[in-house]
C-alpha positions in Angstrom: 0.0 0.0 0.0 1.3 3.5 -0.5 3.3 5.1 2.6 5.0 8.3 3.3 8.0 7.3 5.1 10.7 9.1 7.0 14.3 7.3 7.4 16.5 9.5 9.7 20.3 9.5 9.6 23.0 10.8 11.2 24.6 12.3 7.9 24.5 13.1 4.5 26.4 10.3 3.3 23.8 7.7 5.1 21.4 9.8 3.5 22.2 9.4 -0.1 23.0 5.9 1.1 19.5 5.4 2.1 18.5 6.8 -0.8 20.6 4.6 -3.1 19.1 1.6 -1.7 15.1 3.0 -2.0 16.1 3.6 -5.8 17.6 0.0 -6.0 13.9 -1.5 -4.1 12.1 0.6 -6.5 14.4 -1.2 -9.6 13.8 -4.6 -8.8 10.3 -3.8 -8.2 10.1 -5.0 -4.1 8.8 -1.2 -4.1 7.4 1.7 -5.7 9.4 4.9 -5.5 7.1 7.8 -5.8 9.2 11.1 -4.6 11.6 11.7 -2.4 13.9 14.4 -0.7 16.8 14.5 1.5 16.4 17.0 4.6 19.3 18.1 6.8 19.6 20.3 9.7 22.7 21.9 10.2 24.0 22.9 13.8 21.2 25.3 14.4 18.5 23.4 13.9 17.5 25.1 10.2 16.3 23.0 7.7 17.4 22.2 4.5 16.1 20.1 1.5 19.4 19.1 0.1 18.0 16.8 -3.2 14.4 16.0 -4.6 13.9 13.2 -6.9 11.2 11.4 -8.7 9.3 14.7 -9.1 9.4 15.7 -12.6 7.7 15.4 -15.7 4.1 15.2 -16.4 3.3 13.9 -13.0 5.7 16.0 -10.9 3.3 17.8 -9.0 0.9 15.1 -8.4 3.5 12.8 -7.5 5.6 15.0 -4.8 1.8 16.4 -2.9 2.6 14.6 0.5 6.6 14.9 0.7 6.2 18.6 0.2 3.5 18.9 2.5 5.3 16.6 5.3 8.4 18.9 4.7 6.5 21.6 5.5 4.8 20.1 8.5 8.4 19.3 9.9 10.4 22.1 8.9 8.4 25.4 9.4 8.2 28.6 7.3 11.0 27.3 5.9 10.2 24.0 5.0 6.5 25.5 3.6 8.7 27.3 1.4 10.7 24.3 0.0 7.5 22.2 -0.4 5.9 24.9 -2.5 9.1 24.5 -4.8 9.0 21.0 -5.4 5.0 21.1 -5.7 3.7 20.0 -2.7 2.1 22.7 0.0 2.0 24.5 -3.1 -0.6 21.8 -4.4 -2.0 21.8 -1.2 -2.7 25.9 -1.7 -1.2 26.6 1.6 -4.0 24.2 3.6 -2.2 21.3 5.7 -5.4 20.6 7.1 -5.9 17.3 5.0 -2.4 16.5 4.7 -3.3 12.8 6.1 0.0 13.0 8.4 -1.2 12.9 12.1 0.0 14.9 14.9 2.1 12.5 16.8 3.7 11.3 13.5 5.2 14.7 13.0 6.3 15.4 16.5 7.6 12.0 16.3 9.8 12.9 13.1 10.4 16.3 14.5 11.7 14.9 17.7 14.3 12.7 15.8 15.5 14.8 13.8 17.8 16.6 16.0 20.5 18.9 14.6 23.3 17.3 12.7 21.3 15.1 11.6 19.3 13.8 8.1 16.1 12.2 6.9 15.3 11.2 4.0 11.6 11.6 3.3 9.3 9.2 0.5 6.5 8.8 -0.9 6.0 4.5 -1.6 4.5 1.7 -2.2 5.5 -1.5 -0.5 3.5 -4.9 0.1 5.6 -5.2 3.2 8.2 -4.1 5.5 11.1 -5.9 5.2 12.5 -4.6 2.3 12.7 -1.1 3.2 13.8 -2.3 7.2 16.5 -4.1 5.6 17.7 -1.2 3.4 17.3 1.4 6.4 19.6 -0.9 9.0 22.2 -1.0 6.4 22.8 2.1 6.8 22.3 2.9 10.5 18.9 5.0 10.2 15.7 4.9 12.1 12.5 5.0 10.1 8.8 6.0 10.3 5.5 5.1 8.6 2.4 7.2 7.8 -0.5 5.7 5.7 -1.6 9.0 4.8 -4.5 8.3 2.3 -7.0 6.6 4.7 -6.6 9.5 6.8 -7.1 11.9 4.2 -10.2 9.8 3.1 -11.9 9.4 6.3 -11.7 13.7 7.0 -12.9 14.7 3.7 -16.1 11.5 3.7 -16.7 12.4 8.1 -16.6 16.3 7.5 -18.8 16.3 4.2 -21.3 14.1 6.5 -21.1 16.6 9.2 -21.9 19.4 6.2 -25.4 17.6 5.2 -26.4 16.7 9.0 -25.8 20.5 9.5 -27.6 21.4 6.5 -30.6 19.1 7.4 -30.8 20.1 11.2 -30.7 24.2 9.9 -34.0 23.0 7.6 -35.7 21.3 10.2 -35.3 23.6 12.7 -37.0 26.4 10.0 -39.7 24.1 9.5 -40.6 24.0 13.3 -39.9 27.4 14.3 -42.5 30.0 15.4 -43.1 32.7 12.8 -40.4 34.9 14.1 -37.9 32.6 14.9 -38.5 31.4 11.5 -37.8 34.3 10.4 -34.4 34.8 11.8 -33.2 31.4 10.6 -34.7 32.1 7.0 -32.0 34.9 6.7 -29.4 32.9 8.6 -30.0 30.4 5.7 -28.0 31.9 2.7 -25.0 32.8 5.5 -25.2 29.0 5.9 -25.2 27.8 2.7 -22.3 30.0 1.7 -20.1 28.6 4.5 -20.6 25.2 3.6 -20.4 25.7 0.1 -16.5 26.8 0.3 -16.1 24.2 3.1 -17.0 21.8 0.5 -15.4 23.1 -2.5 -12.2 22.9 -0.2 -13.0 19.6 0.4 -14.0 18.4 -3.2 -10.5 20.2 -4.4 -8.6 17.8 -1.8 -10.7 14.8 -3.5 -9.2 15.8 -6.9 -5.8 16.2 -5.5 -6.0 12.6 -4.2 -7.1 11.5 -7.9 -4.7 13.0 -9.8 -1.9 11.4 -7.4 -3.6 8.1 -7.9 -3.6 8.5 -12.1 -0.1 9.5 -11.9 1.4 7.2 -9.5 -0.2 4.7 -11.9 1.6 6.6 -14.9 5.1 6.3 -13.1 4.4 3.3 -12.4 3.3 2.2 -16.1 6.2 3.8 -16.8 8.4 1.7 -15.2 7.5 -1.5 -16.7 9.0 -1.7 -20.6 12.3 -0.8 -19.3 12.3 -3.5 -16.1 13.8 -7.1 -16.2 10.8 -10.0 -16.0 10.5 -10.2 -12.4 10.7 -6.6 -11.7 8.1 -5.8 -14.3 5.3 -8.7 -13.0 5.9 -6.7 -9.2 5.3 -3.4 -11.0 2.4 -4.6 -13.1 1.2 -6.0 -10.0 1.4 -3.2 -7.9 -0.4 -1.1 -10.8 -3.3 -3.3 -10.8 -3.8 -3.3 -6.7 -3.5 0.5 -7.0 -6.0 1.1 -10.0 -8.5 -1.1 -8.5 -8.4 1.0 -5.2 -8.1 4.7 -7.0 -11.5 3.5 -9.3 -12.9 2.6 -5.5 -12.4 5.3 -4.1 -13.1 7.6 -7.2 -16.9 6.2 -7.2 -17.2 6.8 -3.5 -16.0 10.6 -3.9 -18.3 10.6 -6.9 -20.8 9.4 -4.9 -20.0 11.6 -1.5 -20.0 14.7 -3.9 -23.1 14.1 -5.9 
């Protein structure tokens, strides 16, 4: 399933190692390299984003969405600033709301990576976790998971519920209401609507996001497969049909939610 993960080093050079052996998964098809991008703090504590990769071409934005946003999440003003370059909080238009990383994910990354140190942050797919634990104690790093999709999911289908119970308790509450009091909520109405209406094209706007991530992480991955050995193609092709079949799912439900 598709991760953002966090490996954090003590130096550059266990960075780019880290990095190296990521690229080498994503080769021989054991995972799915989306984006990536090497963070250091210097003695300070100031961030840094020292490499992005993987974000590029047709599907760059799409494709580096969470990595920018979890750099900005982690790193501040600054790192808002580096996300926006690589396409990320940029995509996000500033809201890190719906970002899909939770609170004690952040602080737990935040926590690690003290100065002097590196991480290497990437967006994946992997059907488990020994691969990527292998690569990480090769190199003397300490890594994180966040399933960030789910979470994203759940806020944007539990807040647009919350939107039409709201909605529906407004209306009911006009159509019991004395004459006066009716009166009030009548013109309270179109104050309503207008609220909830940018509440959910904010929300519908995340929904798209998450789609075009979903077509182009299925592009990358297509991608991938005329130039890959045998076996490394059947685990691509394999990991493109698990991921279509869950982006048309959840693309009917949003369909659906937004209808």
């Amino acid at each position: 399933m598709d991760k953002e993960i966090v490996i954090i080093v003590n130096n550059e050079n266990a960075a780019y190692s880290a990095l190296k052996a990521l690229k080498a998964l994503d080769d021989e098809g054991s995972i799915e390299l989306y984006a990536s991008s090497v963070i250091a703090k210097d003695a300070n504590g100031v961030a840094t984003v020292k490499d992005t990769r993987q974000v590029h071409g047709p599907w760059g934005t799409a494709l580096g969405l969470s990595t920018g946003a979890l750099i900005g999440l982690i790193a501040g003003p600054v790192g808002v600033a580096i996300g926006a370059a690589i396409g990320g909080a940029a995509g996000l238009g500033g809201d890190l709301a719906y970002s899909g990383f939770a609170g004690e994910f952040v602080q737990g990354v935040s926590a690690r990576l003290a100065p002097g140190k590196c991480a290497v942050c990437a967006s994946i797919w992997e059907d488990w976790t020994v691969p990527v634990d292998a690569a990480v104690t090769s190199v003397g790093g300490e890594i994180l998971r966040q399933s960030t999709e789910d979470v994203v999911i759940a806020q944007i289908r539990a807040e647009m519920q919350a939107l039409k119970e709201e909605q529906a308790q407004h209306e009911a509450e006009i159509a019991r209401a004395s004459a006066e009091v009716k009166t009030k909520l009548e013109a309270k109405r179109e104050e309503i609507r207008a609220k909830h209406t940018a509440r959910r094209e904010r929300l519908q706007k995340r929904a798209q996001e998450l789609q075009a991530a979903w077509t182009a992480k299925i592009a990358s991955i297509e991608a991938k497969v005329s130039s890959a050995n045998a076996e490394a193609k059947a685990r691509h092709e394999q990991h493109m049909e698990k991921l279509g079949r869950f982006a048309e799912l959840q693309k009917q439900s949003f369909r659906e939610l937004f209808s």
